[in-house]
N, C-alpha and C positions, 0 to 999 in steps of 0.2 A: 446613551440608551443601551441596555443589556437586550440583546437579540435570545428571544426564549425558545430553546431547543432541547430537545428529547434526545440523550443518548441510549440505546436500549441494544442487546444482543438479537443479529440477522436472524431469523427464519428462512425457509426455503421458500415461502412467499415475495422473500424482498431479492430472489434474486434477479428478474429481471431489471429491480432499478438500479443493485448493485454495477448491474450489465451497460447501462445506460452509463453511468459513474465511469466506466472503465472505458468505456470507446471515446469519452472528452477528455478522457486520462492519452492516449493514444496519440489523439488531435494534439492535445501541450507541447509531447515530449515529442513530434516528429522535427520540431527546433532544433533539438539537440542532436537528435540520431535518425536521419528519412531511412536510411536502410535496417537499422534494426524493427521500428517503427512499423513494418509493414505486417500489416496483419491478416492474417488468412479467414476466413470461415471455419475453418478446422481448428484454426488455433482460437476460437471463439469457445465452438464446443469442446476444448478441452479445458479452456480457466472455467468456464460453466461449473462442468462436470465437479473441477477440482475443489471450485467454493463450497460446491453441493457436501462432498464429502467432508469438505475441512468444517463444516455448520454438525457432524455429527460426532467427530473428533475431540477429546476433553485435552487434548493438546493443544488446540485451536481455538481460536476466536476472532468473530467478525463480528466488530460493532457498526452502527449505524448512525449517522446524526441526520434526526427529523426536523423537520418545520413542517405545522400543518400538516402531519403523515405522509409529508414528503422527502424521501430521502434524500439528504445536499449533501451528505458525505461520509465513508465509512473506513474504518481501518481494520486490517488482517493481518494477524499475528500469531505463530507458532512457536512451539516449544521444541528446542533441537538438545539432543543427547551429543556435547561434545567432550571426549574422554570420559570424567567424573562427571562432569559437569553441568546443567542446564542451563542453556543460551537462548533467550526471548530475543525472536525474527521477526522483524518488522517486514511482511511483505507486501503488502498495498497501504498507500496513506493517499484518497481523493477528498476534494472537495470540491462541489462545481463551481467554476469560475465566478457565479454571481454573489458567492456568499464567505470568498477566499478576505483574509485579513481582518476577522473577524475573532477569534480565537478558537473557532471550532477543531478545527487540525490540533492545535494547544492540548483541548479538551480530551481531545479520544485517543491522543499519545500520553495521557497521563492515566485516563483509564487501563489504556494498553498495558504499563507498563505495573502499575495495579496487579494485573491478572500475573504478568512475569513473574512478580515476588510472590504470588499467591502458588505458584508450582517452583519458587525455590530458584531461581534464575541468578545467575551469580552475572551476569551482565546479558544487554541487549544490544542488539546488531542491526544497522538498515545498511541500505544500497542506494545510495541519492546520485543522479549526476553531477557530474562536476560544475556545471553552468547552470544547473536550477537552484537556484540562491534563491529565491522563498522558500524552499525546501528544506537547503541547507541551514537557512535561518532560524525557522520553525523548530528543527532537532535541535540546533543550540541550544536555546530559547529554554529547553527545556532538558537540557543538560546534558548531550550527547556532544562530542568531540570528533576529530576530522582524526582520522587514524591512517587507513592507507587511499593509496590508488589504484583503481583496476585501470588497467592498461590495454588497448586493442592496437593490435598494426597488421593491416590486410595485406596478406601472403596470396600469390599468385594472378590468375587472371581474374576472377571471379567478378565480376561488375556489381554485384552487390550481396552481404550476406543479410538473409533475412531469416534466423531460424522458427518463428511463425508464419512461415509460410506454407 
């Protein structure tokens, strides 16, 4: 059965459900990392703010996937000036939990990347953790490659870093 869904570009209207998308996004990933994971109020209204601006940005784009005018999942994507060059940023890919494995994520990384070639993008970039392997799968799947590793190792006494906070 093909699950019938609307991809369509965010308005400033969708971003509270955008908001909603990103604090289950939050909840996944405190698996991998409880101390980066911790998220402030502040750092609530600053990804707000930043969607807001990036929805008025022709650099930017956040797409949306509907059901029923309800949004299950969206992805945000920027265009970065590096050297010559233009690099399409993958920086938010959700989908809510009840409608994951479905192909949606598939869907809105191949529109994503659509828009990349449409500003001339000579390659795109995401940041996945290491241990979210649906994730990891996903970007395969649709032809991205494991390139490097970010590396963290906690220096001094600090008991936890949490830069959202």
């Amino acid at each position: 059965m093909i699950l019938m869904i609307h991809i369509r570009q965010a308005k400033v209207k969708d971003i509270d459900q955008i908001h909603q998308l990103d604090k289950e996004s939050v909840e996944y990933h405190k698996k991998f990392d409880r101390q980066f994971y911790t998220v402030s109020r502040k750092w609530w209204k600053i990804k707000k703010a930043s969607q807001i601006k990036a929805l008025k940005k022709s650099s930017d784009l956040i797409l949306l996937a509907e059901k029923n005018k309800r949004v299950i999942g969206y992805i945000w994507g920027y265009v970065e000036k590096m050297a010559k060059f233009n690099v399409g940023k993958i920086q938010d890919l959700i989908v809510t939990s009840q409608y994951r494995n479905r192909g949606i994520a598939t869907r809105l990384i191949k529109r994503m990347l659509k828009f990349f070639m449409t500003k001339k993008c000579v390659i795109s970039d995401v940041e996945v953790y290491i241990k979210n392997n649906p994730a990891i799968d996903v970007y395969e799947k649709t032809g991205f490659v494991k390139q490097n590793y970010r590396m963290r190792l906690k220096l001094g006494k600090v008991k936890s870093f949490s830069p959202f906070s």
